[in-house]
BASEKE-426190 format. One record per residue (C-alpha): chain; x negated, y, z. Coordinates in nm, 2 decimals. Last residue first. Example, Ala and Ser with C-alpha at 12.3 -4.5 7.8 and 13.67 -1.06 7.14 Angstrom:
<rs>
(r 'A', (-1.37, -0.11, 0.71));
(r 'A', (-1.23, -0.45, 0.78));
</rs>
This chain:
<rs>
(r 'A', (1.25, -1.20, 1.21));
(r 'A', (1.51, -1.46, 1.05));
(r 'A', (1.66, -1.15, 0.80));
(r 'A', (2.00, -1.23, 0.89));
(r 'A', (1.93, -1.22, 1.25));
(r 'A', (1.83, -0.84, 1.17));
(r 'A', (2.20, -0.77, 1.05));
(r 'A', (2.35, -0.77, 0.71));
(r 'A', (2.58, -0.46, 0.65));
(r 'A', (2.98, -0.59, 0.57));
(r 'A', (3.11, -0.30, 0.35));
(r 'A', (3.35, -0.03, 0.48));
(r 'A', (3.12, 0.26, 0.55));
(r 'A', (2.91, 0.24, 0.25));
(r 'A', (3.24, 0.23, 0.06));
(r 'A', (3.36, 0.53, 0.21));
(r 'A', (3.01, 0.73, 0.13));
(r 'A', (3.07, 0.59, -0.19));
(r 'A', (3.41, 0.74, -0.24));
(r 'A', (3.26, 1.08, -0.06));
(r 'A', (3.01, 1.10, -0.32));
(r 'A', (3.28, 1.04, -0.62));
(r 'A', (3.46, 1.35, -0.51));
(r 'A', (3.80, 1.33, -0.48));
(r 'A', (3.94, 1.64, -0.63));
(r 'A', (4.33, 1.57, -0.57));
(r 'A', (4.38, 1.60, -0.89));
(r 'A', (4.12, 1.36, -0.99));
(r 'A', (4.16, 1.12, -0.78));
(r 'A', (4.52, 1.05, -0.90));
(r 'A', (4.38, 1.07, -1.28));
(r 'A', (4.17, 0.76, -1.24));
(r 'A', (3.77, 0.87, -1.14));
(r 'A', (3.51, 0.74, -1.36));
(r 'A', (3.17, 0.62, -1.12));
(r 'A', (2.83, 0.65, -1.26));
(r 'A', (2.73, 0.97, -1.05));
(r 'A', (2.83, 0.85, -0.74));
(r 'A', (2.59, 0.53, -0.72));
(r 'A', (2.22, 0.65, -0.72));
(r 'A', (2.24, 0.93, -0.53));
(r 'A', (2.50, 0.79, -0.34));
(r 'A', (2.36, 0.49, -0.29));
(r 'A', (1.98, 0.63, -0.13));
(r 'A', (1.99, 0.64, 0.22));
(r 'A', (2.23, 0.29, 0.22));
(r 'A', (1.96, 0.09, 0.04));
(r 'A', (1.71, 0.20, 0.27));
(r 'A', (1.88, 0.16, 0.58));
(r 'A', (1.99, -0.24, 0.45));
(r 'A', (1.59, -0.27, 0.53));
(r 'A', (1.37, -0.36, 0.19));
(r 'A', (1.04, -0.48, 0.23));
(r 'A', (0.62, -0.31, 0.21));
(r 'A', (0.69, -0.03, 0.45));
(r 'A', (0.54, 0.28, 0.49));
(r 'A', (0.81, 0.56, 0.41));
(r 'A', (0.75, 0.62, 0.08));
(r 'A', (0.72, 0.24, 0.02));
(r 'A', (1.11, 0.19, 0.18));
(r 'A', (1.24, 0.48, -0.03));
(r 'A', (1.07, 0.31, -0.38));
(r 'A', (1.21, -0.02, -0.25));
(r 'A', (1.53, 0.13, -0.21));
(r 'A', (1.52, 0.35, -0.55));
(r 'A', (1.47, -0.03, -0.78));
(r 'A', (1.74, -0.22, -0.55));
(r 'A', (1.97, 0.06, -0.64));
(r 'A', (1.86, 0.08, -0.98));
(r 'A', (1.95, -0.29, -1.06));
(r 'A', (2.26, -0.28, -0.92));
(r 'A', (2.30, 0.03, -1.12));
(r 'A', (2.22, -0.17, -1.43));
(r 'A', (2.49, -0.42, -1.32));
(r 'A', (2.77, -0.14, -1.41));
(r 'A', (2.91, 0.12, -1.14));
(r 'A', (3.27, 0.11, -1.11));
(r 'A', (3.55, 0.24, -1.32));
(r 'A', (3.90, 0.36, -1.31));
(r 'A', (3.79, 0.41, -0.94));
(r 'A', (4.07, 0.55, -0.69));
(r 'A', (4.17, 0.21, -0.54));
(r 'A', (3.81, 0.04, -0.51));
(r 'A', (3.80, -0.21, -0.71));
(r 'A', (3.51, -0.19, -0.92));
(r 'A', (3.36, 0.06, -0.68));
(r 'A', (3.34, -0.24, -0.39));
(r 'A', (3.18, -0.50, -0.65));
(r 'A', (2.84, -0.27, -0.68));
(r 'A', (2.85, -0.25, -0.29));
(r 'A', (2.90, -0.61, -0.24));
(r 'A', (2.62, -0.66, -0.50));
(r 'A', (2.37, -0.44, -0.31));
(r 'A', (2.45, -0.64, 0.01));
(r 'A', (2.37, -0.97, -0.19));
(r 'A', (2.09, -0.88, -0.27));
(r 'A', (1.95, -0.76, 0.04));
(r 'A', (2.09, -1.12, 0.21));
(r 'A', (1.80, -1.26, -0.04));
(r 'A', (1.50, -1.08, 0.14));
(r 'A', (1.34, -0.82, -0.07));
(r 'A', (0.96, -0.81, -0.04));
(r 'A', (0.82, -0.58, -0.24));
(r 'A', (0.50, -0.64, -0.55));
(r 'A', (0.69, -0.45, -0.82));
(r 'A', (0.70, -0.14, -0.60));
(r 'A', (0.32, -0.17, -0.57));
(r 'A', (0.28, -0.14, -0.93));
(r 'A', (0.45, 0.19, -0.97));
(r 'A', (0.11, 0.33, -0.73));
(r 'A', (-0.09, 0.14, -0.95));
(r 'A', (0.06, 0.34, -1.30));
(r 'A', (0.09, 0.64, -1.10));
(r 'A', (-0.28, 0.65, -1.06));
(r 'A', (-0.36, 0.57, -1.41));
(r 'A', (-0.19, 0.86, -1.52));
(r 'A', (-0.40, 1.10, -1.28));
(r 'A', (-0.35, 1.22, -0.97));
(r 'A', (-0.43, 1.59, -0.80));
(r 'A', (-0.36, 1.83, -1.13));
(r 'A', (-0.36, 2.18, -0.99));
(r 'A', (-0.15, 2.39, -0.78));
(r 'A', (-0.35, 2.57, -0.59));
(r 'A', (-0.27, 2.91, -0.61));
(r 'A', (0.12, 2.95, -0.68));
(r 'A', (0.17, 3.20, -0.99));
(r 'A', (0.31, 3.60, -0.83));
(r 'A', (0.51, 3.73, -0.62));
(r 'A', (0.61, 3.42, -0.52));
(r 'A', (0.54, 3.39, -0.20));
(r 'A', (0.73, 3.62, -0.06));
(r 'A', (1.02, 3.55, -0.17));
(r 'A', (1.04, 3.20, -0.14));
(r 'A', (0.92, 3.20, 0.23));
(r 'A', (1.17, 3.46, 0.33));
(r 'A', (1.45, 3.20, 0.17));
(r 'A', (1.29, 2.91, 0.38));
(r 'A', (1.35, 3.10, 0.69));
(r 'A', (1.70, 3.17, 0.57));
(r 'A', (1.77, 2.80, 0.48));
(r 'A', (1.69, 2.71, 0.11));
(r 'A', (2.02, 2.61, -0.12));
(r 'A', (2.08, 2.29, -0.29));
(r 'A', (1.82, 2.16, -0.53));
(r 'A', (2.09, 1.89, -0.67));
(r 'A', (2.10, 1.49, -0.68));
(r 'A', (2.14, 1.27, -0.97));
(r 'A', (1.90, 0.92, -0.95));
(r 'A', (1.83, 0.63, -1.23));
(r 'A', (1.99, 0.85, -1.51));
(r 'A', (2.06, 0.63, -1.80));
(r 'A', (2.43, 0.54, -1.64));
(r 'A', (2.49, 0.91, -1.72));
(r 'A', (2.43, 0.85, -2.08));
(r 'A', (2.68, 0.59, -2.16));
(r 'A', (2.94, 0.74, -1.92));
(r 'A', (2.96, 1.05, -2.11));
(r 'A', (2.75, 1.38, -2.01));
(r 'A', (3.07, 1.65, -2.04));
(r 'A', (3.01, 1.91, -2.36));
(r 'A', (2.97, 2.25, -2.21));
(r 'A', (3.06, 2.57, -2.43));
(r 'A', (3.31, 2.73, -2.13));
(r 'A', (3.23, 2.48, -1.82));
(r 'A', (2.96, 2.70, -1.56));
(r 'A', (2.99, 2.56, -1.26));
(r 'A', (2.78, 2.27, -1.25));
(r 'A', (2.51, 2.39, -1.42));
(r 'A', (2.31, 2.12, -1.55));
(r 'A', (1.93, 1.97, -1.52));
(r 'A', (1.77, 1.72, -1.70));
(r 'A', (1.43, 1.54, -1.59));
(r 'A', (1.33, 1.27, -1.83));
(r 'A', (1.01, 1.10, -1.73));
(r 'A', (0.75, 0.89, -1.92));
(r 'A', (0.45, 0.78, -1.83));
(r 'A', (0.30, 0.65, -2.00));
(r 'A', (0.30, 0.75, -2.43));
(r 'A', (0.62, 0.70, -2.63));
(r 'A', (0.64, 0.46, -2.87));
(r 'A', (0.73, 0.52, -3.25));
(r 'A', (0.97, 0.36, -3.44));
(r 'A', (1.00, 0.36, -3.83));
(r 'A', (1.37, 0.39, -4.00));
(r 'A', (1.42, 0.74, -4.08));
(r 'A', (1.29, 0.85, -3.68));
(r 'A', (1.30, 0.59, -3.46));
(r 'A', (1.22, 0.66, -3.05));
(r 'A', (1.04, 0.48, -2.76));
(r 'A', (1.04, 0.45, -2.41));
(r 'A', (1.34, 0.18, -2.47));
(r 'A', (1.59, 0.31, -2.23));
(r 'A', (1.50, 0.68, -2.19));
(r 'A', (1.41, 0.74, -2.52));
(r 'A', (1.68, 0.51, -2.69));
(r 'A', (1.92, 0.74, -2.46));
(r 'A', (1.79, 1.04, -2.60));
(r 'A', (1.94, 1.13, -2.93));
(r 'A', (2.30, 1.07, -2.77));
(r 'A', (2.25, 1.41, -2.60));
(r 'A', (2.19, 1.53, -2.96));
(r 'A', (2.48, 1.37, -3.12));
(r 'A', (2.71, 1.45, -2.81));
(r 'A', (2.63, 1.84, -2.85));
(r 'A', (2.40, 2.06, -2.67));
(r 'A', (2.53, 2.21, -2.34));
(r 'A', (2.54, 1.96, -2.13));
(r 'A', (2.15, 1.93, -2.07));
(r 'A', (2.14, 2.27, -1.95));
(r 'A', (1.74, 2.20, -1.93));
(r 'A', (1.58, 1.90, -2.08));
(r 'A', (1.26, 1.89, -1.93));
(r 'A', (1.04, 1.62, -2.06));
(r 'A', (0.77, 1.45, -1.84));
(r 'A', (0.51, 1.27, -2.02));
(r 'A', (0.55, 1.41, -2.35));
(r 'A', (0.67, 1.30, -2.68));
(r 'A', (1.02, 1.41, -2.60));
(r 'A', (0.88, 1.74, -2.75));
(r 'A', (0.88, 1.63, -3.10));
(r 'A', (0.60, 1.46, -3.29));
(r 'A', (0.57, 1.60, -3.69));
(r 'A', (0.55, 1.30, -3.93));
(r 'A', (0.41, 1.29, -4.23));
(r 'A', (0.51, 1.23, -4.57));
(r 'A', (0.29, 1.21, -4.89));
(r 'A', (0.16, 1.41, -5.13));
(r 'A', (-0.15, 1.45, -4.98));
(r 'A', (-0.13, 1.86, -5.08));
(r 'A', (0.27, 1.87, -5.11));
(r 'A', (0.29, 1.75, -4.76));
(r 'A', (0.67, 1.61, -4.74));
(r 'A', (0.76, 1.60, -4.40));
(r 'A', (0.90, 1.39, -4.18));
(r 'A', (1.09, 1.51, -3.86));
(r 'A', (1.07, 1.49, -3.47));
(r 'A', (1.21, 1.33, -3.18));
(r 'A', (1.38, 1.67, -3.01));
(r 'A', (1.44, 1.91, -3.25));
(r 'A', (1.57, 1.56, -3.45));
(r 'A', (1.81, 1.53, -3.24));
(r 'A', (2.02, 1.86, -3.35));
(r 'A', (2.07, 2.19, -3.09));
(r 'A', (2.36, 2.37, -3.23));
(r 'A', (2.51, 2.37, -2.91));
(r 'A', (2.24, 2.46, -2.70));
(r 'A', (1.96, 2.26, -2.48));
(r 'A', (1.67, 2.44, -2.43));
(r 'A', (1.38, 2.21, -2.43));
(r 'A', (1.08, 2.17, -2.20));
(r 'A', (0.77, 2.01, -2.22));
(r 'A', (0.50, 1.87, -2.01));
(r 'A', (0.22, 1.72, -2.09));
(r 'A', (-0.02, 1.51, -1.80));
(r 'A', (-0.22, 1.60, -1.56));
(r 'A', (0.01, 1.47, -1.26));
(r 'A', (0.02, 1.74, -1.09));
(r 'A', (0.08, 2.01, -1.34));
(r 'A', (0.31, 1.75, -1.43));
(r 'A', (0.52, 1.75, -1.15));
(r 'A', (0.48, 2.11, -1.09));
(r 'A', (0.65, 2.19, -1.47));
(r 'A', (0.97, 1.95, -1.32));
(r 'A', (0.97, 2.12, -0.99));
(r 'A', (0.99, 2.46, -1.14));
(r 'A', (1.25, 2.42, -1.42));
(r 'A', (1.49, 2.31, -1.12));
(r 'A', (1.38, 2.62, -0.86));
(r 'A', (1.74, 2.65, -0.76));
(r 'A', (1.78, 2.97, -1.02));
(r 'A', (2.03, 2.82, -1.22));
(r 'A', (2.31, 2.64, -1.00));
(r 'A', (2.30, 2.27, -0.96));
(r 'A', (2.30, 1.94, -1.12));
(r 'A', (1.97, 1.78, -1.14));
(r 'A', (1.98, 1.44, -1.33));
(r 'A', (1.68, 1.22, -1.29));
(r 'A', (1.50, 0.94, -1.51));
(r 'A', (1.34, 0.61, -1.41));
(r 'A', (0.97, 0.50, -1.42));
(r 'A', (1.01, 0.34, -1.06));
(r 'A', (0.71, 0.57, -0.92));
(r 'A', (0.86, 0.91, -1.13));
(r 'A', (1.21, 0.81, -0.98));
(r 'A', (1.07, 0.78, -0.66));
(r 'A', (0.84, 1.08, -0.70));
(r 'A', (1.17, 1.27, -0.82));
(r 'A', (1.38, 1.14, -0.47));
(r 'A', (1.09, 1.24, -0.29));
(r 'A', (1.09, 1.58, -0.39));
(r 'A', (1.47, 1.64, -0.33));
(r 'A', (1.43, 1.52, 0.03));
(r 'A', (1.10, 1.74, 0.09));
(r 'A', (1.31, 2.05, -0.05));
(r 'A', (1.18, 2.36, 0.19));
(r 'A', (0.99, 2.51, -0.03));
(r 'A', (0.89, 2.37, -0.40));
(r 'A', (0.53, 2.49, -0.49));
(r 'A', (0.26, 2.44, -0.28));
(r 'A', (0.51, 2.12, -0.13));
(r 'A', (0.45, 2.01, -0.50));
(r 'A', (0.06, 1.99, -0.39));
(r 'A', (0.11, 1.83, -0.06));
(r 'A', (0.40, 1.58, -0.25));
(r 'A', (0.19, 1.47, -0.53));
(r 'A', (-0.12, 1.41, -0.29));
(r 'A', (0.10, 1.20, 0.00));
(r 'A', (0.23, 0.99, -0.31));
(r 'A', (-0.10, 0.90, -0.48));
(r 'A', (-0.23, 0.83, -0.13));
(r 'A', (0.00, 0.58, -0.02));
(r 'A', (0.08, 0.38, -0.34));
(r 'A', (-0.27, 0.29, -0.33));
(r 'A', (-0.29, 0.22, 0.08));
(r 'A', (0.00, 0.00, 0.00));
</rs>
């Protein structure tokens, strides 16, 4: 663990530099950096999402780019084109920005279905086909997208397809007022310090570790409960899928390693279901009038299924 251990105390000092007050938003990105997933910010502009994401790979020494999402934003802006060089005459191909190591895409929801749909071979398959020929995409790779979830005039909804791509959504919430005086006056101007402190190889053993867990069997089976319970639970039209099993087991090991352990406690699973959980469930009509959030239906489903105890665990 010792690996895992000091890559992740390095990324989070130097992000810290950065990102005030937000150590539970910052872990959630290593552990979705660490299990090579993708994460969905939804808050307000001006939370410091752009930030964290160009801190990352400032730590990480690696490229970084970001994208503006708009409406008349198409998919190629984002994979890349052929062209016809009159002087070779031949055709070659011009990389887009998702060939990076962590891509930004900012106001996600506000391009068009085609073009949000022009990442999920991305995120999935860590590669991308442009007329026909596939490219891969270099290690690491990490989609942070961010939304506004206020703003709904010229927004096109994330469909369930694409949401169930995102291994975590969580928001930057609000600083405290101490942490507010902090933010203004330190930046005045670029933070000092903030440099790369790991390199690619580095989160390539530290994601190795998470491979290497121990998850008792009774761990399993308490994820699948969970899974089951949003199938059927009375105000769902649609529960999470078996990739989401898959993510929630993936997160709780990450959460277990970040916080020195080498297994899997039911704790761990339960700190991170709703950020893993709530955003792939579709609410019937019934919920949605009364504005049930899908956070507090997990929260309830949490509270409801059976939690295996330490006699379970034979230790």
């Amino acid at each position: 663990m010792r690996t895992f251990t000091e890559t992740y105390t390095a990324l989070k000092a130097n992000i810290g530099k950065a990102i005030i007050g937000k150590d539970g938003v910052i872990d959630l990105v290593l552990i979705t950096l660490f299990c090579g997933g993708h994460i969905l910010i939804d808050d307000v502009p001006g939370t410091g999402k752009t930030r964290l994401a160009k801190t990352l790979a400032d730590s990480i020494d690696c490229a970084c780019k970001r994208v503006q999402f708009t409406p008349d934003l198409l998919p190629a802006d984002l994979t890349g084109i052929n062209y016809f060089d009159m002087q070779e005459s031949k055709f070659k191909f011009i990389p887009g920005p998702v060939f990076s190591n962590v891509f930004l895409a900012d106001e996600i929801n506000r391009a068009t279905p085609k073009t949000q749909a022009g990442l999920l071979e991305c995120m999935e398959e860590r590669q991308t086909t442009v007329d026909g020929k596939t490219y891969r995409l270099e290690y690491p790779f990490m989609v942070i997208a961010t939304q506004n979830p206020v703003e709904s005039m010229g927004t096109f909804p994330l469909p369930e397809a694409q949401l169930d791509r995102f291994l975590i959504k969580t928001r930057m919430g609000y600083p405290s007022r101490d942490e507010s005086n902090e933010i203004i006056k330190s930046n005045a101007g670029e933070i000092n310090g903030v440099g790369a402190v790991v390199s690619k190889e580095d989160i390539r053993a530290a994601s190795a570790e998470i491979d290497k867990m121990y998850v008792h069997d009774d761990i399993i089976n308490y994820i699948s409960a969970l899974i089951e319970a949003t199938r059927s639970h009375r105000e769902a039209l649609l529960g999470a899928s078996p990739r989401s099993g898959i993510h929630l087991l993936r997160v709780a090991k990450g959460y277990a390693l970040i916080n020195g352990r080498n297994y899997v406690l039911p704790d761990d699973v339960k700190a991170v279901a709703v950020n893993v959980l709530a955003h792939r469930l579709v609410l019937n009509n019934s919920a949605r009038v009364k504005n049930r959030q899908d956070e507090a239906i997990i929260n309830e489903i949490l509270s409801s299924v059976r939690v295996p105890t330490e006699t379970a665990f034979g230790s």
